[in-house]
MDTraj code that builds the backbone (N, CA, C; nanometers):
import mdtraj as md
import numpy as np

residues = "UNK UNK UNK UNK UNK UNK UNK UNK UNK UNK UNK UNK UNK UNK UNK UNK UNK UNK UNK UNK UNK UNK UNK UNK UNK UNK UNK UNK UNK UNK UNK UNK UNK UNK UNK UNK UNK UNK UNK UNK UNK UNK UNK UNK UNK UNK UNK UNK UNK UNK UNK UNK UNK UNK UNK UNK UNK UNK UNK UNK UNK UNK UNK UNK UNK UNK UNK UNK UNK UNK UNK UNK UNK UNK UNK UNK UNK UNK UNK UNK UNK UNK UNK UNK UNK UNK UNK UNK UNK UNK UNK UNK UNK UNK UNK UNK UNK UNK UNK UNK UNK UNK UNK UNK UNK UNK UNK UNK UNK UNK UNK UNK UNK UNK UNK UNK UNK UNK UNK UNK UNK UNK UNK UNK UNK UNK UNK UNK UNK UNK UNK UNK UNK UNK UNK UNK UNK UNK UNK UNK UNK UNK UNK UNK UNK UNK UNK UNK UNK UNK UNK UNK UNK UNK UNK UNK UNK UNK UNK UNK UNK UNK UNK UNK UNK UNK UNK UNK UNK UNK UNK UNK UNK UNK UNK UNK UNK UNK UNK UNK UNK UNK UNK UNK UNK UNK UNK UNK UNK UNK UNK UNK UNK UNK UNK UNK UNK UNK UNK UNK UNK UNK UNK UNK UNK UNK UNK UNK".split()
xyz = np.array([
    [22.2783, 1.3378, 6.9894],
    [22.1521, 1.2634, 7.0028],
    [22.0367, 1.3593, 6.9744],
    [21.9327, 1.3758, 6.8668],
    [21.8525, 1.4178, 6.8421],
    [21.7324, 1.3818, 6.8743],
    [21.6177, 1.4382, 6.8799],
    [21.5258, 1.3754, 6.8750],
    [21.3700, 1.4876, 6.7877],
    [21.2678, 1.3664, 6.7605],
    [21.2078, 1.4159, 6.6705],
    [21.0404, 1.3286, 6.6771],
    [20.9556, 1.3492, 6.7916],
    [20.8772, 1.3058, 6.7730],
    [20.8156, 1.3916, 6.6998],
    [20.6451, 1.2795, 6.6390],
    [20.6208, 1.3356, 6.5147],
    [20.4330, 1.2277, 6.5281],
    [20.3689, 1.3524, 6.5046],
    [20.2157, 1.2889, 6.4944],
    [20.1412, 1.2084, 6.3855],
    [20.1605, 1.0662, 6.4012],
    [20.1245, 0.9648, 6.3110],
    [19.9825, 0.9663, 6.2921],
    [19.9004, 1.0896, 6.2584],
    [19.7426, 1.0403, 6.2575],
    [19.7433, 1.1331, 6.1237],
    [19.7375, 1.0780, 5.9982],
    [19.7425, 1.2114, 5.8952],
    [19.5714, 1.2584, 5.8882],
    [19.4899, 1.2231, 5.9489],
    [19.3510, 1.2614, 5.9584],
    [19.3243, 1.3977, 6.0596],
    [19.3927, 1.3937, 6.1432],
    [19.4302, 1.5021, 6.2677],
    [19.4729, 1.5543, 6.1594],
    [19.3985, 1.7434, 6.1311],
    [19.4849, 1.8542, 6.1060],
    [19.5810, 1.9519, 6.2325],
    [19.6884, 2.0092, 6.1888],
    [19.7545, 2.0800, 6.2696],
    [19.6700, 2.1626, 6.3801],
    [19.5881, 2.2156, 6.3015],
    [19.5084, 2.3134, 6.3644],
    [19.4367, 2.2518, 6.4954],
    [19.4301, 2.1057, 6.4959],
    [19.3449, 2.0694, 6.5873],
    [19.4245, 2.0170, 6.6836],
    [19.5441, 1.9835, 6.7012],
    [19.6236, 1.9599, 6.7581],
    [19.6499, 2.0229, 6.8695],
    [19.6351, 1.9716, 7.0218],
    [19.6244, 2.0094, 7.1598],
    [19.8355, 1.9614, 7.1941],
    [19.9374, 2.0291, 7.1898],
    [20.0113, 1.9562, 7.2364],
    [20.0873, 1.9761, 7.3757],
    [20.0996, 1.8710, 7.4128],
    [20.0866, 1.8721, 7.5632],
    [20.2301, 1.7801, 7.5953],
    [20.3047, 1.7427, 7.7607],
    [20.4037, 1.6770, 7.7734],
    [20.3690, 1.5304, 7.6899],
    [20.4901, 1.4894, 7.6964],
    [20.4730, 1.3256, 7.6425],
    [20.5982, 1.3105, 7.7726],
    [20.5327, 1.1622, 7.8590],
    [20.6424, 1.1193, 7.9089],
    [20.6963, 0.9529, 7.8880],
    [20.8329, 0.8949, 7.8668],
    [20.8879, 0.7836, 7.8340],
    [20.9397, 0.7613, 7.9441],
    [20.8643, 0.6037, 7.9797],
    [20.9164, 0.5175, 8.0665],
    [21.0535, 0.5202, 8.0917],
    [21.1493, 0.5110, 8.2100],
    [21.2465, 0.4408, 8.2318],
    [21.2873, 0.3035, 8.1842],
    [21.1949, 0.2136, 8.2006],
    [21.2193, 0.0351, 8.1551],
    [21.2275, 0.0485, 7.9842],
    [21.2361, 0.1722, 7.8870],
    [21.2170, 0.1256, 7.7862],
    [21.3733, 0.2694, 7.7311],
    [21.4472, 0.3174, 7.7691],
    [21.4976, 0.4296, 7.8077],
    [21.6044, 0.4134, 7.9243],
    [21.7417, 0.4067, 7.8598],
    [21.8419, 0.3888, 7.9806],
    [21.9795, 0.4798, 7.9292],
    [21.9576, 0.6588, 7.9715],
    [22.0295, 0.7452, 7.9090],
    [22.1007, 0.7712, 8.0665],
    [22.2334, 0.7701, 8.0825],
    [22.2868, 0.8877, 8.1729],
    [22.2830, 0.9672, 8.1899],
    [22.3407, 1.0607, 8.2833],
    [22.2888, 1.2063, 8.3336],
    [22.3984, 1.2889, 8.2080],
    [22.4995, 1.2601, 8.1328],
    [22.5339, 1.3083, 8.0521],
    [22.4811, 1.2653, 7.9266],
    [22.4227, 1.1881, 7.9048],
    [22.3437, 1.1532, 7.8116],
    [22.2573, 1.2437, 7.7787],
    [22.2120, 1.2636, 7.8978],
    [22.0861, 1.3481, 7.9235],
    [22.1219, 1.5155, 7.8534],
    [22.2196, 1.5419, 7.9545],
    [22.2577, 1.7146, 7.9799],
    [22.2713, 1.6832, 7.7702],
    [22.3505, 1.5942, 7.7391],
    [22.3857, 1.6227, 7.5614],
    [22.2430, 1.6027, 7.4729],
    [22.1015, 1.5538, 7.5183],
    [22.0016, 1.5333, 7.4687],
    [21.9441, 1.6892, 7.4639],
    [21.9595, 1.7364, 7.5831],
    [21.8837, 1.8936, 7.5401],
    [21.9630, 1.9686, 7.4682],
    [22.1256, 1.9535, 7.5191],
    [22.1636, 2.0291, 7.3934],
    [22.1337, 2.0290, 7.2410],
    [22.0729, 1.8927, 7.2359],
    [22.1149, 1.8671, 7.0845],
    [21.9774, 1.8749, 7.0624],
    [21.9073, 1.9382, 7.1128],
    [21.7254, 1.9633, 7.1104],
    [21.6431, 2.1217, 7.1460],
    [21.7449, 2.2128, 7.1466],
    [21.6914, 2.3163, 7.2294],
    [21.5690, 2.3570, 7.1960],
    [21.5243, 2.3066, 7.0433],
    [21.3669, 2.3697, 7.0581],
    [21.2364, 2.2785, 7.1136],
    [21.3255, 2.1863, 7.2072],
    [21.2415, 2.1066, 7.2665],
    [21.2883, 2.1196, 7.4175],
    [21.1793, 2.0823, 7.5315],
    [21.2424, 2.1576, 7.7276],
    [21.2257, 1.9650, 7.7607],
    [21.3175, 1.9251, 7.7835],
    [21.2874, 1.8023, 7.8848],
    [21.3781, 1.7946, 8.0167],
    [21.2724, 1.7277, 8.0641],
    [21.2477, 1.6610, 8.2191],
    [21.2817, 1.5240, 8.2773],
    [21.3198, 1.4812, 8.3902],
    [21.3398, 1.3565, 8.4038],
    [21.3030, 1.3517, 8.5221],
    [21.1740, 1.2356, 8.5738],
    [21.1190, 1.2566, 8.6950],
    [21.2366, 1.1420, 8.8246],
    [21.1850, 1.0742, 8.9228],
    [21.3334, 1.0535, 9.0101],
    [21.3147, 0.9225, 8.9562],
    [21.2032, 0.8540, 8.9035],
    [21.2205, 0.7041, 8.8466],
    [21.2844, 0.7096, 8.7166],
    [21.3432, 0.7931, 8.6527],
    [21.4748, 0.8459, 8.4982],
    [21.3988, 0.8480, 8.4021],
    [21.1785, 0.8054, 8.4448],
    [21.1437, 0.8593, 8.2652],
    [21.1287, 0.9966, 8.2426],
    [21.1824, 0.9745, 8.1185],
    [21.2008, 1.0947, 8.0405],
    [21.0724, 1.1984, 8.0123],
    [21.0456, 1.3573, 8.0394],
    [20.9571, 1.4197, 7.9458],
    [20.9772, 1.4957, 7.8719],
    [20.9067, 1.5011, 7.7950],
    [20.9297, 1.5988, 7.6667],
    [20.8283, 1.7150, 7.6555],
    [20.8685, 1.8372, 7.6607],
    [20.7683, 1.9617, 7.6425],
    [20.7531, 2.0049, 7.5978],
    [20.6811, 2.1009, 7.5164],
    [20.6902, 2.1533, 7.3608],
    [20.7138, 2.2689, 7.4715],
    [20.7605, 2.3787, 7.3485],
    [20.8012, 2.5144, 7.3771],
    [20.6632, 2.6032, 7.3832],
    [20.6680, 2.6851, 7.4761],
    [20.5622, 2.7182, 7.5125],
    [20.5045, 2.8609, 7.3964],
    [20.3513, 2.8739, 7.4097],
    [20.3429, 2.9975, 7.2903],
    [20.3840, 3.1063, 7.3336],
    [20.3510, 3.2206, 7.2414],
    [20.4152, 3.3398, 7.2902],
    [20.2984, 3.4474, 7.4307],
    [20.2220, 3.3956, 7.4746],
    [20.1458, 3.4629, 7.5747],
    [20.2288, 3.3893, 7.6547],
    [20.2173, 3.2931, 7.7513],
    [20.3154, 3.2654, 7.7853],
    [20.4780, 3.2388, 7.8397],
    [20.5337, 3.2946, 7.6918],
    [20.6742, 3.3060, 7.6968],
    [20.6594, 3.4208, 7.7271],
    [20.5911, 3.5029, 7.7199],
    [20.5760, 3.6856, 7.7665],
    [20.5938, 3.6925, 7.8771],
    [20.5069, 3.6525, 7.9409],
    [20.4784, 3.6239, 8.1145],
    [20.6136, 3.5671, 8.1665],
    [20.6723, 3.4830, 8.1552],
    [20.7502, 3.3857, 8.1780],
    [20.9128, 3.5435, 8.1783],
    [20.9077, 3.5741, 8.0754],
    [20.9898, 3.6490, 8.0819],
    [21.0291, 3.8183, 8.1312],
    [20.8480, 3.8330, 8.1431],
    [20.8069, 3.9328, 8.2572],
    [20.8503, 3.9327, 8.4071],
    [20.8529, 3.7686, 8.4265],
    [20.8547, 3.7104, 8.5790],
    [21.0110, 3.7118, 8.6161],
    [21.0627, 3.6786, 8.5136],
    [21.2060, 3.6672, 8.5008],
    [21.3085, 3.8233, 8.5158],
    [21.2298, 3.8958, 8.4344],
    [21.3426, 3.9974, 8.4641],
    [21.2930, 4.0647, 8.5861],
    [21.1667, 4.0902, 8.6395],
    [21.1753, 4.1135, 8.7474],
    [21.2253, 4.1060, 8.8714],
    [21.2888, 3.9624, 8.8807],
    [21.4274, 3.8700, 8.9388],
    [21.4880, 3.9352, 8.9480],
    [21.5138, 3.9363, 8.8012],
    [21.6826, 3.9899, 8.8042],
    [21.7283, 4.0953, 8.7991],
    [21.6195, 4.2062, 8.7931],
    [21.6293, 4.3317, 8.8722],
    [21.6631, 4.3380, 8.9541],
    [21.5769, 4.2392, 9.0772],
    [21.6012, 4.2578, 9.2280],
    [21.7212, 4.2494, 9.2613],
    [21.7603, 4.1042, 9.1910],
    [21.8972, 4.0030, 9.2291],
    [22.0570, 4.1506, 9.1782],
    [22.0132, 4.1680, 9.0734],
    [22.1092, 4.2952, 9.0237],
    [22.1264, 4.3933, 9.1582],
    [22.0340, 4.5002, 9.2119],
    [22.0535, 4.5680, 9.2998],
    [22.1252, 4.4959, 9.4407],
    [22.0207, 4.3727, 9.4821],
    [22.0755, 4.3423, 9.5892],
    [22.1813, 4.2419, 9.6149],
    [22.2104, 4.1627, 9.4692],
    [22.3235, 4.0870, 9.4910],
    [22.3466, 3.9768, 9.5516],
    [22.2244, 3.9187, 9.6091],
    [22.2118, 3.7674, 9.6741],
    [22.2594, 3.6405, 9.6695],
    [22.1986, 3.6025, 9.5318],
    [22.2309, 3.5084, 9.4785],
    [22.2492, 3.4950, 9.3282],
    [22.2044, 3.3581, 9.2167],
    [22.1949, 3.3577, 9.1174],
    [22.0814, 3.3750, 9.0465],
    [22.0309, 3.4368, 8.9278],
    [21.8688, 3.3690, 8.9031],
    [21.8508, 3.3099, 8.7466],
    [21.8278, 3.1907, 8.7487],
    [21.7694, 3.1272, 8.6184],
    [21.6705, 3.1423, 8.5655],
    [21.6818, 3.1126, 8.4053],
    [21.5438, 3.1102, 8.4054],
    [21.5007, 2.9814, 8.3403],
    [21.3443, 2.9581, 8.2147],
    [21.3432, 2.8096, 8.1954],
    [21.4003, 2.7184, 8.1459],
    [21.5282, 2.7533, 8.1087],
    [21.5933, 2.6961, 8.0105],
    [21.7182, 2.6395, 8.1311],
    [21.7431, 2.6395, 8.2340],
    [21.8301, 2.6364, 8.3405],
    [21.8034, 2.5203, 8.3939],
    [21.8461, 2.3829, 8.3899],
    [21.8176, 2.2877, 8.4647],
    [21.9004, 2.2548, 8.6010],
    [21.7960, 2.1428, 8.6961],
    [21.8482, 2.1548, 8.8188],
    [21.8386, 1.9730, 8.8371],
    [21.9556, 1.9011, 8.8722],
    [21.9126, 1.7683, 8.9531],
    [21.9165, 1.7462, 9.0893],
    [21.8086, 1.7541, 9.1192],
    [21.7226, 1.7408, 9.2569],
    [21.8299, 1.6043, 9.3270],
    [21.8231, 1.6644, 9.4220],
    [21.8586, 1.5442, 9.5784],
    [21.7913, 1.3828, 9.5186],
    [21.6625, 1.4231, 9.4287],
    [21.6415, 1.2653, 9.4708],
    [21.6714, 1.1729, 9.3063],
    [21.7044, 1.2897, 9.2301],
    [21.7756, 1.2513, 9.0922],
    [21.6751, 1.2745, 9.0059],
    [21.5875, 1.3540, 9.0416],
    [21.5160, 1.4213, 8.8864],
    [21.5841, 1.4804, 8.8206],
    [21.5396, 1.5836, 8.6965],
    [21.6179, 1.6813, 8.6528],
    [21.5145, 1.7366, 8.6234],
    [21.4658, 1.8657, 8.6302],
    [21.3723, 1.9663, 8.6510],
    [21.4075, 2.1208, 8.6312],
    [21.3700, 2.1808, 8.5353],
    [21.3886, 2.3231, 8.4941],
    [21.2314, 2.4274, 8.5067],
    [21.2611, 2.4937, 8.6278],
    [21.0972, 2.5899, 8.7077],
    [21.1306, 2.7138, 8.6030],
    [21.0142, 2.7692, 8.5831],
    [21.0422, 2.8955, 8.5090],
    [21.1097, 3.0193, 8.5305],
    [21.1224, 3.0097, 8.6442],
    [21.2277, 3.0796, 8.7046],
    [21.2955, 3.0816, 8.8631],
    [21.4333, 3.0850, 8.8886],
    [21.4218, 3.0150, 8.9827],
    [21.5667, 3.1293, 9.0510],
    [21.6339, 3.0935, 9.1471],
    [21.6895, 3.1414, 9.2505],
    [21.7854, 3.0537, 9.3395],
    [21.8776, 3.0783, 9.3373],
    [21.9993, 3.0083, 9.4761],
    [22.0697, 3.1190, 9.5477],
    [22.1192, 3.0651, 9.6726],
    [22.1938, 3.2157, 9.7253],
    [22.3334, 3.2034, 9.6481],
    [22.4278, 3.3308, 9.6767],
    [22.5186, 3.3228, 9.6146],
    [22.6304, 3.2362, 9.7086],
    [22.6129, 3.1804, 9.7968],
    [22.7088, 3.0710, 9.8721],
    [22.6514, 2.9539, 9.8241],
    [22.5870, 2.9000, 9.7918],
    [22.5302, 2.7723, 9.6815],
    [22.6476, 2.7782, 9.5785],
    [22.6225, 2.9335, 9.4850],
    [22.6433, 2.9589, 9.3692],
    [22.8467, 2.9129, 9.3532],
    [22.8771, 2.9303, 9.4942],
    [23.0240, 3.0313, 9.5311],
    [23.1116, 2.8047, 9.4997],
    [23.0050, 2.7425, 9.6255],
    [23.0315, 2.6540, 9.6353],
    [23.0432, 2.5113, 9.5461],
    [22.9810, 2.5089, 9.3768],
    [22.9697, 2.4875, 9.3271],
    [23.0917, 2.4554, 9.2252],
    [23.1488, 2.3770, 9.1692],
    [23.3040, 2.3526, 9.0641],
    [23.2153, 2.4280, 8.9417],
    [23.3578, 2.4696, 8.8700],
    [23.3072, 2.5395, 8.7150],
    [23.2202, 2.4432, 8.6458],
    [23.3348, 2.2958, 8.6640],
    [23.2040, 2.1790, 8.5804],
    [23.0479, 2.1601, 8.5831],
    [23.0514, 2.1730, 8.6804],
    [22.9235, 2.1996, 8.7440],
    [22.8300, 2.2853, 8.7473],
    [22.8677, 2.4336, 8.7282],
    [22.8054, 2.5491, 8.6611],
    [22.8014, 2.5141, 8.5255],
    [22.8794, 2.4575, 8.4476],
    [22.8441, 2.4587, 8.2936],
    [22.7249, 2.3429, 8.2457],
    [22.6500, 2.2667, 8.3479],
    [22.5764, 2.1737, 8.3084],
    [22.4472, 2.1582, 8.4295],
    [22.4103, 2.0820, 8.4553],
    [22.2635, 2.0674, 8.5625],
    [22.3109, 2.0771, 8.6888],
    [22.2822, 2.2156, 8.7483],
    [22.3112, 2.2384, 8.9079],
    [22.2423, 2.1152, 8.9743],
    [22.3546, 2.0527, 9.0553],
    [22.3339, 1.9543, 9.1380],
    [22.2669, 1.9779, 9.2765],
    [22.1887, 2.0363, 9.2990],
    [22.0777, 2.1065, 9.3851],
    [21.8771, 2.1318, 9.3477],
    [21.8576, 2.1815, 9.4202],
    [21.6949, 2.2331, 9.4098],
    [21.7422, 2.3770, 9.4435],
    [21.6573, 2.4609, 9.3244],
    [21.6605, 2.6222, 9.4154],
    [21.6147, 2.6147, 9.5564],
    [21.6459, 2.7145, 9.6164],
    [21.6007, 2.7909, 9.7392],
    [21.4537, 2.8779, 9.6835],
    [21.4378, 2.9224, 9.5898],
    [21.3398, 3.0036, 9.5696],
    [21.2920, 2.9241, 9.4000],
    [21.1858, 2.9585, 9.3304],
    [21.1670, 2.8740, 9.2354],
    [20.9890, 2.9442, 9.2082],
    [20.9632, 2.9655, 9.0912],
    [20.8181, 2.9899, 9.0062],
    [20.8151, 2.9242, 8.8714],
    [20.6860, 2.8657, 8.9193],
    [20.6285, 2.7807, 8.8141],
    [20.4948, 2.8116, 8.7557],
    [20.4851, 2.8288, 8.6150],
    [20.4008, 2.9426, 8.5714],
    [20.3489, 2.8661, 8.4634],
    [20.1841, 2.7888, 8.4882],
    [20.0752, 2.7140, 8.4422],
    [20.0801, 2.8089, 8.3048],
    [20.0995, 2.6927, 8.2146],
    [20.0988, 2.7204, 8.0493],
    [19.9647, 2.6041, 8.0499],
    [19.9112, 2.6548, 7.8875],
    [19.7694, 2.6062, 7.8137],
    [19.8641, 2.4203, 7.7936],
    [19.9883, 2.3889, 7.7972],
    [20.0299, 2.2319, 7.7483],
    [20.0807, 2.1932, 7.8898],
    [19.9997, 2.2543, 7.9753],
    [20.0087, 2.1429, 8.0961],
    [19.8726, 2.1368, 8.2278],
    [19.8852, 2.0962, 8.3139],
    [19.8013, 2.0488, 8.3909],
    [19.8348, 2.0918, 8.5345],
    [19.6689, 2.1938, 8.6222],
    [19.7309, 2.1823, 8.7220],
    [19.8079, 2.1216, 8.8587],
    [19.7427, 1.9511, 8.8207],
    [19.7832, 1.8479, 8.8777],
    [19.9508, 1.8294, 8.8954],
    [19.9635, 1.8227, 8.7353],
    [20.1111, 1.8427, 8.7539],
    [20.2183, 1.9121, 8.8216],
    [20.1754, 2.0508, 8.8130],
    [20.2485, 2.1744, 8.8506],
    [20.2311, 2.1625, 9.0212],
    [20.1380, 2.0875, 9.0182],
    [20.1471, 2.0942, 9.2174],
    [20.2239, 1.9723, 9.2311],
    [20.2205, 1.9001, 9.1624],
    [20.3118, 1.8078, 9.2083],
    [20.4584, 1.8191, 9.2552],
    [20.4435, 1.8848, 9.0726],
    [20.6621, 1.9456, 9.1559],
    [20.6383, 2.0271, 9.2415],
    [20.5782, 2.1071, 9.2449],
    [20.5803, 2.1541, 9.3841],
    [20.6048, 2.1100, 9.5013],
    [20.5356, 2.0490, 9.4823],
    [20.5701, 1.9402, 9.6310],
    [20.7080, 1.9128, 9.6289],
    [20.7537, 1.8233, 9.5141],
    [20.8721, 1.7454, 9.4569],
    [20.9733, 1.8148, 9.5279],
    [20.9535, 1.9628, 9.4811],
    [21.0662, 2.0447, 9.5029],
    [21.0493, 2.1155, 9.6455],
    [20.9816, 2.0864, 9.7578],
    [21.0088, 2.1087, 9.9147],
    [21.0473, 1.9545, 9.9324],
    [21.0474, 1.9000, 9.9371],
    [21.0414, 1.7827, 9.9640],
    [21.2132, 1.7616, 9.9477],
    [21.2815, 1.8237, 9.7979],
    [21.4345, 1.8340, 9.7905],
    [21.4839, 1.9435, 9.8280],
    [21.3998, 2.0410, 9.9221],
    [21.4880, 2.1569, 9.9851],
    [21.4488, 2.3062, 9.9522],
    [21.3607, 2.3106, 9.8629],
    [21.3054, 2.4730, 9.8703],
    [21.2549, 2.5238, 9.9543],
    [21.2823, 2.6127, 9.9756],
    [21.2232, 2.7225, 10.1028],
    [21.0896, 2.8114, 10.0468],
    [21.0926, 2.8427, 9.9421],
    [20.9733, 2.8907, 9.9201],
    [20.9343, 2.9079, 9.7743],
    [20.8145, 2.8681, 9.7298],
    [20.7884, 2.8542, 9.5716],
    [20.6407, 2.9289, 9.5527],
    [20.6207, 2.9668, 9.4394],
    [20.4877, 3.0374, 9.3977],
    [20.4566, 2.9429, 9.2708],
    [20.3353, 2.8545, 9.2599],
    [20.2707, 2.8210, 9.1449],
    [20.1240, 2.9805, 9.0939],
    [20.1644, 2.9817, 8.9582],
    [20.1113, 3.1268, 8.9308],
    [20.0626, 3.0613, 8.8173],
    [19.8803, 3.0980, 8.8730],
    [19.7739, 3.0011, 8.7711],
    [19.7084, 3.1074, 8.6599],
    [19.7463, 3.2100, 8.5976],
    [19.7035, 3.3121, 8.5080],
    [19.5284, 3.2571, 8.4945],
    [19.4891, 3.1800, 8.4036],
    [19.3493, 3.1864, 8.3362],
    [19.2636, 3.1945, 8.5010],
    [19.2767, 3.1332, 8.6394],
    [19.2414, 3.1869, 8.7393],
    [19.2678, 3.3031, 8.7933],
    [19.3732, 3.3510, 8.7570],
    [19.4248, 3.4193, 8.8823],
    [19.4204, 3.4204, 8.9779],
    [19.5100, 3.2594, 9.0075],
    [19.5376, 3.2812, 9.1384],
    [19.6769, 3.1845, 9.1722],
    [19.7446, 3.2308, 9.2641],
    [19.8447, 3.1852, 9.3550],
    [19.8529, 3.0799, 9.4781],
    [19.9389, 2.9409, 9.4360],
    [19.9605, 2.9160, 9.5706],
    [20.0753, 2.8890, 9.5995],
    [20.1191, 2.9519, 9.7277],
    [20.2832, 2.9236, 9.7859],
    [20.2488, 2.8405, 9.8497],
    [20.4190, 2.7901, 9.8456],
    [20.4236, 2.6894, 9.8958],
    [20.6070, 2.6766, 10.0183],
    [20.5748, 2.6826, 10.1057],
    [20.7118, 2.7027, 10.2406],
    [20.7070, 2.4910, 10.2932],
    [20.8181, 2.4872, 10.3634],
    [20.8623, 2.3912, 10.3840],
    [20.7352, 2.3863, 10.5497],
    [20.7126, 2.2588, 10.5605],
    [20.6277, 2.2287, 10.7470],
    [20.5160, 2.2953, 10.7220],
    [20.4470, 2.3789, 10.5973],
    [20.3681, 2.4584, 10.6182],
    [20.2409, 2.3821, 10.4960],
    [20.1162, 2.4797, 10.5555],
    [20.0112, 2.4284, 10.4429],
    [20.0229, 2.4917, 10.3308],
    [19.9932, 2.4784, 10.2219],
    [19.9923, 2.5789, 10.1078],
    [19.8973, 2.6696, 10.1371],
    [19.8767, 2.7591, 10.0734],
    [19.8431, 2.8935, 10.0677],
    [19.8092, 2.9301, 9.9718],
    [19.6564, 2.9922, 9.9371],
    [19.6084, 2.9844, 9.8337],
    [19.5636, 3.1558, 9.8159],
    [19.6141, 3.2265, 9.7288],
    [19.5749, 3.3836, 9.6793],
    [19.4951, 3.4205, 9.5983],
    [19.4228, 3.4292, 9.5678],
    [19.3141, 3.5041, 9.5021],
    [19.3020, 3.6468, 9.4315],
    [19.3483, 3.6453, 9.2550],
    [19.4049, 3.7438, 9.2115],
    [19.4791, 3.8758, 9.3095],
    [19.6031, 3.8388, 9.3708],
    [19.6652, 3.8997, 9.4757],
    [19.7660, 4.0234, 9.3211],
    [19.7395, 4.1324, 9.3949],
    [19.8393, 4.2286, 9.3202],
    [19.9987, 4.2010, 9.3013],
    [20.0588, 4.1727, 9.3967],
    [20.1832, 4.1662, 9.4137],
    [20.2195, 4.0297, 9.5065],
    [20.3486, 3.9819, 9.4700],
    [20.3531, 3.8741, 9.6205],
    [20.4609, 3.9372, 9.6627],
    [20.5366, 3.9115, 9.7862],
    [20.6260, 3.8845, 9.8476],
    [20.7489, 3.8138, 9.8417],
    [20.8828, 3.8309, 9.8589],
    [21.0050, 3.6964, 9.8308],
    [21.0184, 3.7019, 9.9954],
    [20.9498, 3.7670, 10.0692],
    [20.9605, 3.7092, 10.2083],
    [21.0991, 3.7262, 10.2719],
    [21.1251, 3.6168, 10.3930],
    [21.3035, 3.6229, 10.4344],
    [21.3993, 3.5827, 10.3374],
    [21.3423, 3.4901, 10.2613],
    [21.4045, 3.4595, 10.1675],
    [21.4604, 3.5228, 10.0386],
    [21.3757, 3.6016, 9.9801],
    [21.4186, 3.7282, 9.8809],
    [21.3995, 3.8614, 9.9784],
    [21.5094, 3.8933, 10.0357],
    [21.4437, 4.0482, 10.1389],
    [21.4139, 4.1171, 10.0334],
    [21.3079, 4.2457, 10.0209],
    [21.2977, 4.3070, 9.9633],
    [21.2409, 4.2743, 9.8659],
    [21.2399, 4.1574, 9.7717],
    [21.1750, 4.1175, 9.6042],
    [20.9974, 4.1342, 9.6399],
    [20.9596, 4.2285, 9.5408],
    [20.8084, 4.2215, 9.5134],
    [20.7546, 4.2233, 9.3734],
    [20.7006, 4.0683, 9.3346],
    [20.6700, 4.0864, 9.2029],
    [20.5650, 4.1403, 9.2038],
    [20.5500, 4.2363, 9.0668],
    [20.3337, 4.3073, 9.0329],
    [20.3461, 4.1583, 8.9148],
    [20.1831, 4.1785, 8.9857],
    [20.1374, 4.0737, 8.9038],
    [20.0265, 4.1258, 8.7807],
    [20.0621, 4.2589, 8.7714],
    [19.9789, 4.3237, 8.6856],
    [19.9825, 4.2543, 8.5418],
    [20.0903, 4.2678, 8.4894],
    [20.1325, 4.2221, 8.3680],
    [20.0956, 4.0455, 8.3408],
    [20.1143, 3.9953, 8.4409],
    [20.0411, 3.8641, 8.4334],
    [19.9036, 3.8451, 8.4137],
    [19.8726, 3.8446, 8.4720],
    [19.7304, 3.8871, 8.5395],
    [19.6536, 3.9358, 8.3504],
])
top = md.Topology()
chain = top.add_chain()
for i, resn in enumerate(residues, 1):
    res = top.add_residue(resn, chain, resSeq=i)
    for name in ("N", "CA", "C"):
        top.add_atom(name, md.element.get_by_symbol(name[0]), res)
traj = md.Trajectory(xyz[None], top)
């Protein structure tokens, strides 16, 4: 199953072109969850999403400032995760279906390794049937901060213990813990992984 949207305005030049999610209704759209997992395969230069009502989104791939950061954030992870051995760590390309039947891929994300242990092979080879425990979501120029707090929420709401939305053109941070208010940082140097990552401290230099 391919797919190939495509901008019908031949008056719009490229150059002017803002592109941002597109999302498709459920009532018009009736793919299974293997439907699904075989749609990104057969799309990788495209990231989609499925919110808990099954419409579909579609994301363009993000530019390269961005993908920098994104992969700055990432190996810093998996540094930690390497030495200390915890758990697993993904990154954006790693999808997850949430408790309440989204399917959602954070830019980088985290499970312990008894999640990881408990899990069938089938199941590792396609959309972890869970929400991370830990999870960063990292505001690109083709989205909105409305959005990004939303999953946020989305994702305590299916079981994360602790998440960082990381707003670059502000610089600034807000975590987000389960019973708790968010928490708002103000170009903060470094954060914390707290009880939850002992020991993990990202610099936010390179972001920033």
């Amino acid at each position: 199953m391919t797919f190939n949207p495509t901008v019908d305005n031949p008056e719009i030049s490229e150059t002017s072109i803002e592109i941002t999610a597109i999302t498709l209704k459920c009532d018009s759209l009736h793919i299974s969850d293997e439907q699904f997992f075989q749609l990104c395969q057969d799309n990788r230069d495209l990231r989609f999403e499925r919110n808990a009502k099954g419409d579909l989104i579609i994301m363009p791939p993000t530019g390269g400032e961005t993908s920098n950061k994104n992969a700055g954030i990432t190996a810093q992870l998996w540094i930690w995760n390497e030495q200390y051995k915890l758990g697993k760590i993904f990154d954006s390309s790693g999808g997850f279906k949430l408790p309440n039947g989204a399917h959602r891929s954070p830019d980088a994300s985290w499970i312990p390794l008894e999640k990881w242990n408990n899990l069938t092979s089938q199941q590792r080879e396609k959309f972890l049937p869970l929400c991370p425990d830990f999870l960063i979501e990292l505001l690109s120029p083709s989205e909105t901060l409305k959005t990004l707090q939303d999953k946020m929420k989305e994702y305590l709401d299916n079981g994360m213990k602790l998440g960082w939305l990381i707003n670059p053109k502000n610089q600034q941070v807000e975590i987000y813990r389960p019973q708790q208010a968010i928490e708002i940082l103000d170009n903060p140097e470094i954060l914390s992984g707290e009880d939850i990552l002992p020991q993990f401290v990202l610099d936010l230099e390179s972001i920033w």
